[in-house]
Each structure stands twice: as structure tokens, then as C-alpha cells.
N, C-alpha and C positions, 0 to 999 in steps of 0.2 A: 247371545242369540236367544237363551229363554227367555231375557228379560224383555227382550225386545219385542220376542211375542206375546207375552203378556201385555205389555203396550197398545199390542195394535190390537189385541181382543178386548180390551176395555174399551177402544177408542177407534171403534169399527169404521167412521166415518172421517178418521186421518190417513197418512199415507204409510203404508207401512213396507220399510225396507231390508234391505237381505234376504230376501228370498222366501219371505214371511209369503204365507199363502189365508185367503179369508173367502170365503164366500157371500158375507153380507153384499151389501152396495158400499163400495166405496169412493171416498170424494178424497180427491186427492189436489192439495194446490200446486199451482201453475208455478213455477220458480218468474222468478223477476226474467225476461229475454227467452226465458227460455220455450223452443216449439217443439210439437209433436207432428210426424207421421206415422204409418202404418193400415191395416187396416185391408182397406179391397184398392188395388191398384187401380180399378176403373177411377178411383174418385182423387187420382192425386195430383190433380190437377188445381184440388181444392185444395192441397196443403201448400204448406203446415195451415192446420189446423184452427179455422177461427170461432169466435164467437157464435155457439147457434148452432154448429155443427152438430150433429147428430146422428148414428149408425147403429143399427142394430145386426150383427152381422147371424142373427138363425137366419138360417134358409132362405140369407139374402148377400150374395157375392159380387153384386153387382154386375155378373156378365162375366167374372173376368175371373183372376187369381185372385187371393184374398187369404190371411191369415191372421188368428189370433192373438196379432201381437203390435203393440205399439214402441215406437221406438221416440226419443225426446234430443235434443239437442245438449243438453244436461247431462246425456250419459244416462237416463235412466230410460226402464222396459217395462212393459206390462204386457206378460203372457199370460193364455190358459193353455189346455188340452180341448176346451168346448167354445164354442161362440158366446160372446156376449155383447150388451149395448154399452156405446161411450157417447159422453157428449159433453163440450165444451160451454161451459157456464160462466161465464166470463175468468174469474183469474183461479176456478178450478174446473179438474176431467172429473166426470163424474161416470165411475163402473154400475151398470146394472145389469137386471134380466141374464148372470154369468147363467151358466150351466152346470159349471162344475168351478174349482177354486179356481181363484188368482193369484199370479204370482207376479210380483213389485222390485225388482232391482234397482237400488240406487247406486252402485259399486262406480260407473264407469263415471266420465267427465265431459266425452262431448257424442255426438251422433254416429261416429265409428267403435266408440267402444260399447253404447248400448246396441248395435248391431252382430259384434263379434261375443259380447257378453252371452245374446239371447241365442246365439246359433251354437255356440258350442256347449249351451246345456240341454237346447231344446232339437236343436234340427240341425247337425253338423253333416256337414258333407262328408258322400260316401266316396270322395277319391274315383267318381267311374263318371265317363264320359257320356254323351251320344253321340252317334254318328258323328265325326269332323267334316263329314264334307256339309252340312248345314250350315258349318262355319266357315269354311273354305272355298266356298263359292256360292253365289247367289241364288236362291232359290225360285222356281215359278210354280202357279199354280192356275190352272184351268177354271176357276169360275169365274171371274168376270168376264172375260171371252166366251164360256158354254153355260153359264149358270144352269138350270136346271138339264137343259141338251149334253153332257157328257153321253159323248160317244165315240169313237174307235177312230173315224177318218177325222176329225177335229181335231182331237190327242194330237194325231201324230202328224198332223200340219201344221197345228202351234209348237211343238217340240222341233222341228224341222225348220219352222222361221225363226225362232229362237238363234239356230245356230247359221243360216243364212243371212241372219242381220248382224253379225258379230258380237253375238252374247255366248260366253261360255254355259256350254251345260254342268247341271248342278244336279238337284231334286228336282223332280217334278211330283206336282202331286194332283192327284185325278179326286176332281170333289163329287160332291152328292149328285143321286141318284143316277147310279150306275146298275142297280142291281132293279128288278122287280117290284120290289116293296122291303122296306126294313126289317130284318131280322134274317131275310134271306142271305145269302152270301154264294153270289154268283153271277157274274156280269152277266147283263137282261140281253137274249140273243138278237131284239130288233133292232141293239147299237151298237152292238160287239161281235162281229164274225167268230172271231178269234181273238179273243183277249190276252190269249200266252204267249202267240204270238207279237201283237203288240206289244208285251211288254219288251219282248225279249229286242224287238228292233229300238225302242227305248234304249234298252243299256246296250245296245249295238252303237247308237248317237253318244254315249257316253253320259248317258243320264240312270240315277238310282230313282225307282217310283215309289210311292206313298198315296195309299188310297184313304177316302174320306170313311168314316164309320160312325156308328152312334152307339149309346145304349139302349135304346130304342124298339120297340118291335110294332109293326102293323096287326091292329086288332083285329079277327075274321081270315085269317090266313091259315096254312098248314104250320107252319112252323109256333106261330101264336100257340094254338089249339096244344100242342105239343110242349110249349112250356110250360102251358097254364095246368095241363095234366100233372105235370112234374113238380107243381109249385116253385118254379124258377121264376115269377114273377114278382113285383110288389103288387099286394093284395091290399083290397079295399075293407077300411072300419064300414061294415054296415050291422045295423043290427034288425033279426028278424026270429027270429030264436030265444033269443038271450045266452045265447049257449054260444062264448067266443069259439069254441072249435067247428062248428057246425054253420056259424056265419059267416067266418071267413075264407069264403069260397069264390068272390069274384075279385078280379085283377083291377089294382089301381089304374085309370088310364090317365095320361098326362095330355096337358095343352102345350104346346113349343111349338115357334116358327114356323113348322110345316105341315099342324097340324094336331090328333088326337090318336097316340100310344100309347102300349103298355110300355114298362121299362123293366129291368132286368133286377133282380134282387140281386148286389153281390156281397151281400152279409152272406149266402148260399155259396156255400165252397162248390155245390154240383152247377149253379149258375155262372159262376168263374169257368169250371174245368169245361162247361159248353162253348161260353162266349171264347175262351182260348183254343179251342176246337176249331169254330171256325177260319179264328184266324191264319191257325196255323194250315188248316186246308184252303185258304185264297192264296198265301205265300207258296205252298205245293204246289196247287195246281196252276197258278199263274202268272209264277215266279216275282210275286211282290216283293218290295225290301221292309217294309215298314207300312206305317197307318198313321193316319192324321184324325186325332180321338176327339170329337168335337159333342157338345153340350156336354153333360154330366154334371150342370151347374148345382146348385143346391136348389136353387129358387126352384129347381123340376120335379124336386121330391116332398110329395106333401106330407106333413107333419104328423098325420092323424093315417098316414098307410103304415100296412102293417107287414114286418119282414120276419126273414126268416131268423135273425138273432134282430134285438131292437136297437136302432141306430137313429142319429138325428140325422135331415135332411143335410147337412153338412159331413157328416161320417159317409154318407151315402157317395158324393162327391170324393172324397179323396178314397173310394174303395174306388172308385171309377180311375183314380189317376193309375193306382198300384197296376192295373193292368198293362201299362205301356213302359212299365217296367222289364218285361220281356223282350223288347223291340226297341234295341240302339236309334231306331231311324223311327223317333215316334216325334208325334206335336199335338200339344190341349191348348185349348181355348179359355180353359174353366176347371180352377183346380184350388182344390183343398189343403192344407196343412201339410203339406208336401216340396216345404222345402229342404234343399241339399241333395236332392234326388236327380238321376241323368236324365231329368225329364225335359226337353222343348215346350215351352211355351210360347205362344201366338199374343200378341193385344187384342182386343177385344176391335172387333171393326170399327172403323174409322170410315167417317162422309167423309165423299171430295166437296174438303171445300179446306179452307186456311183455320177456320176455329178447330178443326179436329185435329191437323195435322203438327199445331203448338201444344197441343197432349200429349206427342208421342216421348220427349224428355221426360218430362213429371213422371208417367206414366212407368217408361223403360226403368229410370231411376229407381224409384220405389219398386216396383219389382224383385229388384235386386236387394232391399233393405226388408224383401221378404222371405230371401233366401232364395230366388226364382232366379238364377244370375242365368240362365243358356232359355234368353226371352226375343221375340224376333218381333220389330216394331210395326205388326201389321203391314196389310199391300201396300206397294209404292201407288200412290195416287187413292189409295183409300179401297177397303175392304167391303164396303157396304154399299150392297150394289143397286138398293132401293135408290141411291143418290146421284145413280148414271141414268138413270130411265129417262124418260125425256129430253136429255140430253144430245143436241144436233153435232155440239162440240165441248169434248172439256178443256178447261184450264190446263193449258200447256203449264206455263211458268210452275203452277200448283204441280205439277207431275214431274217436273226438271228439281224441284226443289224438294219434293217430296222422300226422289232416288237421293240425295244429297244427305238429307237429313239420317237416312237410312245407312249410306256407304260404311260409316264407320260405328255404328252398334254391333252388336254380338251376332247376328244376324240381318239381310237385307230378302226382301220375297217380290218378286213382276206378282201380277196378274192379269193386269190388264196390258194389254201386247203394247209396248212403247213407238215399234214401229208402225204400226195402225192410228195410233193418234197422234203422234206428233210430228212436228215438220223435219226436216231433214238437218236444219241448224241443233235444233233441241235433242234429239235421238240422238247426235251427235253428243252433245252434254252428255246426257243420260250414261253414254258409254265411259265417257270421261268419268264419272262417278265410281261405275265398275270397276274399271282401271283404278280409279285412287287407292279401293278397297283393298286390289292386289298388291299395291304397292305397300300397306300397313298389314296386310293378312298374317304374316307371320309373327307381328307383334299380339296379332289380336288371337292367334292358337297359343302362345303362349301364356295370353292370359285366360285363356279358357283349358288350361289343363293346370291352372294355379285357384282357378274357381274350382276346379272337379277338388283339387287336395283340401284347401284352405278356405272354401266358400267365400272366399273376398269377392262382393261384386265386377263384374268386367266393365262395363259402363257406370259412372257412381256420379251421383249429385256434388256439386261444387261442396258444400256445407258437407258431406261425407268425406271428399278429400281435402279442405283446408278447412278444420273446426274452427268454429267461433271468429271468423274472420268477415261474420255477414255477409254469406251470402246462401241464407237459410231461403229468401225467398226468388232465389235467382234460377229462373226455368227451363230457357233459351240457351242454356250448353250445357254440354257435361264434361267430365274426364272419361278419358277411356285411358284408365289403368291411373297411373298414377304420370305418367310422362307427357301424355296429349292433349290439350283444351280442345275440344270439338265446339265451331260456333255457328252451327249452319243458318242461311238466311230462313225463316218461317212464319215469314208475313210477307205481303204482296205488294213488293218494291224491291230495291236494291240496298239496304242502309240496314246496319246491324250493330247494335251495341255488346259491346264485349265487355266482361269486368272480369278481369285480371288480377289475378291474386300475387302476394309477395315472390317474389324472384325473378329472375334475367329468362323472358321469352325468345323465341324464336318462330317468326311466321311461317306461312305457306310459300309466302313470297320470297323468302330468307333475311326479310328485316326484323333487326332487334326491338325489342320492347321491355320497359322495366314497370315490375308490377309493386306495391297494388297500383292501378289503376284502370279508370272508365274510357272507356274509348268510342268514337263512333266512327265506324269504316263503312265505305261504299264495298260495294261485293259485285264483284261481276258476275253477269246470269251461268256464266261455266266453272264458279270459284268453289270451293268447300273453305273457309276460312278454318285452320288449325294452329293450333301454337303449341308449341314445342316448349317444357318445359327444362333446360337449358343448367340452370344453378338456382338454389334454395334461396 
């Protein structure tokens, strides 16, 4: 081992392995076949990794989950503890702009062992769940139907169709702008009579609720005014003085989606012990089960604000996840180095349309080779609801196969009411979806209390469960666990190519198949095509 670092400290710009840590740049060559992912899940659609690639992950997560770690087909890893730049140079990765060291493992041999390699030195799981019924029954959520309109008689009319069209209740969760302005914490009384009320007739329909939140606060408020006295906010580099303690007096405000806020310092242990204050007073007082923790991405914390201990816009992000560490029934959207934790994660919203919804594999997959394995493949028919506006009609088939694609990952979410859009033949499918789900749900909780102990992905990329058998760049199914090929249709037609690895299948239909092989099947518009892993 010593000798070996001496090696790679002469020769800063080789690969250096066992666990050798460097902070130079390093260039490290591409093995012959061999690929990389990792990285921010928003982009893994673009893996493995081609020529020209390039990411710098400061205070840039792409939207989504992200961690510093790459993982190679090879069996080999490259973590840090800080964000750094990678980029693919033709037949070398080249590490820059680290933060802090790198650390280079070549031990393992294919894309499961540098996955199990990196997790059990760096982010092993904590053996602790969240909520099962996340996983146990499908989830809905109120913004595509009320987008910014969340209010009281809405809620519990879609919770009510819900279960009058024959969809079991699950979660629901009640999104943004419920309260007055951000930072508040109090349903706004011009759309909420009674909110505790409401909830309670909620879990009377047999539904647990999950409200939207942010880190967030609106500038020019009372409660603003009152943190910014307290220093609970992140504060602005300004200089007029020259004297840092005397200049550091006004709050960073941030640009996001909805606008211009302060955000919360939680470097500040008294900015924690607030922001958990309130939470714990809307579960009080209006009998909430949980929160759905949305932004805290990195890209919202500027570089040059200044906190109460000093953190990077990335540190900033994963102080934001630890909070939902309290709350079994939590969900992020955007989260930091925080895998192996019982945290729920979301994808990153998704247009209706077909190119977004061939993302949600890549996407799901990798995730989970970030240590993110309890991840829910965004809304069925698409989360981004800039991509409904104008819309007189959407794409049935896209929403029939959207639920499809979703049935059997680790999580499935409505939001947009299935019975409102679509015909009666399809809403039919859709439920048939549902149904499938229950039919595998018990295989699929036992593989999510084998993620909580052993961190193994529940959904895993083909190339994760059968190494080096090529099929590193195969997108369009996954394994769920190690027993099931999931191959949903996700393009717009009926004809789906399957590739089949070594041993004796078993279909959906009950017909046998022997692998490897390429196959091209018609799919019926109510089909989930699955295959039964059967003998080795």
C-alpha cells in the first residue's frame, strides 16, 4: 500500500488504486469495453458515458439526486466527500476542480461490485425503512389537477374520485401553495375552512397525507423579519465596511421556479431546531403524517453566501435532506450524498410526451447505483405541468403506458386524475396496471426491507444484474430484484424489443423462452410484458 502511493504521488496524472486518495487532477485510462455511470441521475439517460461528456457536479445536481461517485463496469469507483468535474476524453476520465481528495478503487470486477465496494465504505445502509405504504400501494398527488389552486373542497374531491373509480387509497399528498406565503406554516384560511378537519376525513377514506414544503421563506413577511433578526438565514457577501462582521447583515435572496426568497441556513443548529418546529406544529395541529421536501437543490445555494458554519452549495443540499430524516412518510426531489438513508426520492419531473418517459429506466436505475434504492419514477403521464397547458387532449396511449412502465418499480404516483382523461377502455388498462402491482407487491416489500439491510438496488440495470454479458447499454427494462425482467412498452406503438440474458424464462403469458436472446414482441395496449427468471 505504501508503495503504491508513492506511485500515484509521483505520477499524479495515472490512475491510482486501493483506495489511494490525491487531490491533484487526475487522468485516469478507460480500460478496453470498459463504461462508467454515476454522477446526477437527471443525466443518465446519457450513460454510460461517452466521449465529450462533461460535469462539474459544484452547486450543479442537475435537478435531481446526485452523488459523488462514479461507478465503471470494470468493478472500479471513484468517490469523494466534495463535488468534483469528470469528463470523458476519449479513452481517459479526467478528475478536476475535486474539492476535497479522491478516492480510486480498482478491487472489484464488474458494475455490482464497484457499487457494493463504494457503499459499504462510504454510504452503507442504515437497515431503517420509510413508510411501506409508499411502497404498498400507489401513490396520488394533487398538482396536476389543482396546481397552484390547492384548496380544501378540491383535496377531498379528488381523494373521493380516487376511490369511486376504483383506485385504492394510498398517500396523498397536498402540493404547493397551501399556506399564505413561504415560511409560514398554516393552511391560508381563503381555501381551507378546516384543515384538520380535512385531513382527518382523509384518513377516515383510508388515505395517510403528506404536505408540500420548501426551504424557502418569503422576503417582507413577519416571519422573514424574525429570522433574519435571528440570523437563521443565509446572508449575503456584500462589502461596504470592510469589516466582514458588520457587513454581513443582509440575507441571500434566491431565484427558483416561483420566484425570489430567502432560504434557511441549516449549518445553524437554531435554524434546524425552527424549521423542525414548525413541522412538528402542522403534524399537531393538523394531524399530518409526513412532508414532501421539495427544492434544496444545490444549484439554489450561491457559492459566495455566507452561513452560519461554512458549507458548499452541495453540503447546503444534503443538510436539507437530514431533515426528513425525522418523518418515516417523507419525499425529495433533490438530494445530496445521502445515500443508504430511509429517505424517498421523487425523479426529477417529466414532460408528457414519449422522449421523457424512456428516461424513467436510466434514470430509476442509476439512482439506485447511487445508493438512492426507495426512488418513485415521477407522475404517471408526466410531472411537469408546463407540458399540459394548452393541451385540449393528452395522449391516452402515453398515460396507459406511462402507469405500465411505473407498475413495477419501487414506487408508482397519479396525479393527474386517470379517470378525467382517459376513455373508459384505457382507465380500464390503467387499473389493470394497479392490479399487476398487487399482484408482485409482496415480492417488491421484500425487496425493499433487503435494500433498508444490504443496500442492494430494488430496480437494477440489466449490466448491474448480469455483468459483462453486454448489456451496459440496454435502457428499455430493468430487473426488479434479481427474479423479474420488467420490459414495458415506452415508445408509441405496440412492438418491443427484449434482450434476454442466459437462462430458462418464463413470460407474462406463461410461455417459455431461452436466453441470451433478442426478441421482438407485439404488446398489447393492456400488456406489462415480464419475464420470469425460471433457471440460471
Amino acid at each position: 500500500m505504501i508503495k503504491a502511493f508513492k506511485i500515484c504521488l509521483f505520477f499524479v496524472a495515472m490512475i491510482c488504486t486501493n483506495g489511494v486518495q490525491l487531490l491533484a487532477q487526475t487522468s485516469i485510462v478507460i480500460k478496453n469495453g470498459e463504461k462508467w455511470f454515476g454522477g446526477a441521475v437527471n443525466e443518465a439517460h446519457q450513460m454510460p458515458f461517452k466521449d465529450g461528456y462533461s460535469l462539474d457536479m459544484y452547486a450543479d445536481t442537475r435537478g435531481n439526486q446526485a452523488a459523488p461517485l462514479l461507478v465503471s463496469t470494470k468493478g472500479r469507483f471513484i468517490w469523494s466527500e466534495e463535488p468534483f468535474k469528470f469528463t470523458v476524453e476519449h479513452d481517459r476520465l479526467v478528475i478536476s476542480n475535486a474539492k476535497g481528495a479522491i478516492t480510486i478503487d480498482s478491487t472489484g470486477q464488474n458494475l455490482r461490485d464497484a457499487f457494493r465496494n463504494a457503499a459499504k465504505r462510504f454510504f452503507p445502509s442504515k437497515n431503517k425503512l420509510p413508510d411501506t405504504l409508499l411502497f404498498s400501494k400507489p401513490q396520488y398527488n394533487t398538482w396536476i389537477e389543482l396546481v397552484y389552486n390547492q384548496n380544501e373542497a378540491d383535496i377531498l374531491a379528488y381523494a373521493k374520485a380516487i376511490i369511486a373509480n376504483g383506485f385504492p387509497p394510498g398517500v396523498i399528498m397536498i402540493d404547493d401553495n397551501w399556506a399564505d406565503y413561504y415560511g409560514r406554516f398554516d393552511f391560508r384560511a381563503d381555501r381551507f375552512k378546516n384543515a384538520a378537519a380535512m385531513v382527518d376525513t382523509l384518513h377516515s377514506l383510508g388515505f395517510k397525507v403528506m404536505l408540500w414544503v420548501s426551504p424557502f421563506v418569503s422576503p417582507d413577511t413577519e416571519v422573514f423579519r424574525e429570522l433574519l433578526a435571528q440570523k437563521l438565514l443565509l446572508m449575503a457577501k456584500t462589502v461596504k465596511t470592510g469589516d466582514p462582521l458588520k457587513d454581513i447583515d443582509e440575507p441571500a435572496i434566491i431565484e427558483w421556479w416561483n420566484g425570489h426568497s430567502a432560504v434557511l441556513d441549516f449549518t445553524n443548529p437554531d435554524a434546524k431546531k425552527w424549521y423542525q418546529g414548525r413541522l412538528d406544529h402542522m403534524v399537531k395541529t393538523y394531524h399530518l403524517d409526513g412532508f414532501k421536501f421539495d427544492a434544496g437543490d444545490a444549484d439554489f445555494y450561491p457559492p459566495d453566501a455566507v452561513s452560519f458554519k461554512k458549507a458548499t452549495p452541495n453540503e447546503h443540499s444534503r443538510l436539507w435532506g437530514e431533515i426528513g430524516l425525522n418523518y418515516p412518510l417523507n419525499e425529495y426531489r433533490a438530494m445530496w450524498k445521502m445515500g443508504g438513508e430511509p429517505l424517498v426520492q421523487r425523479l426529477r419531473d417529466k414532460k408528457h410526451n414519449w422522449e421523457d418517459l424512456q428516461k424513467l429506466i436510466p434514470h430509476l436505475t442509476t439512482a439506485g447505483l447511487l445508493g438512492y434504492q426507495f426512488t418513485c419514477p415521477d407522475m404517471i403521464g408526466g410531472g411537469e405541468y408546463g407540458s399540459f397547458i394548452g393541451r385540449d387532449k393528452l395522449d391516452e396511449q402515453l398515460v396507459v403506458r406511462s402507469a405500465q412502465c411505473s407498475a413495477l418499480m419501487p414506487m408508482m404516483q397519479f396525479s393527474v386524475a386517470p379517470w378525467r382523461v382517459l376513455s373508459k377502455e384505457n382507465l380500464a388498462i390503467v387499473k389493470k396496471a394497479v392490479d399487476t402491482r398487487a399482484k408482485y407487491t409482496p415480492y417488491i416489500m421484500q425487496l425493499v426491507k433487503q435494500a433498508a439491510a444490504t443496500g442492494e438496488p430494488i430496480a437494477r440495470s440489466m449490466e448491474y444484474g448480469f455483468p459483462n454479458q453486454g448489456f451496459a447499454d440496454v435502457k428499455g427494462q430493468f430487473m426488479l430484484g434479481s427474479k423479474y425482467l420488467v420490459a414495458p412498452v415506452i415508445t408509441n406503438g405496440n412492438t418491443k424489443t427484449v434482450y434476454l440474458p442466459k437462462g430458462t424464462w418464463k413470460n407474462d403469458l406463461g410461455k417459455t423462452v431461452k436466453g441470451p436472446a433478442k426478441i421482438e414482441i407485439e404488446v398489447a395496449a393492456d400488456r406489462l410484458p415480464v419475464f420470469e427468471l425460471i433457471k440460471n
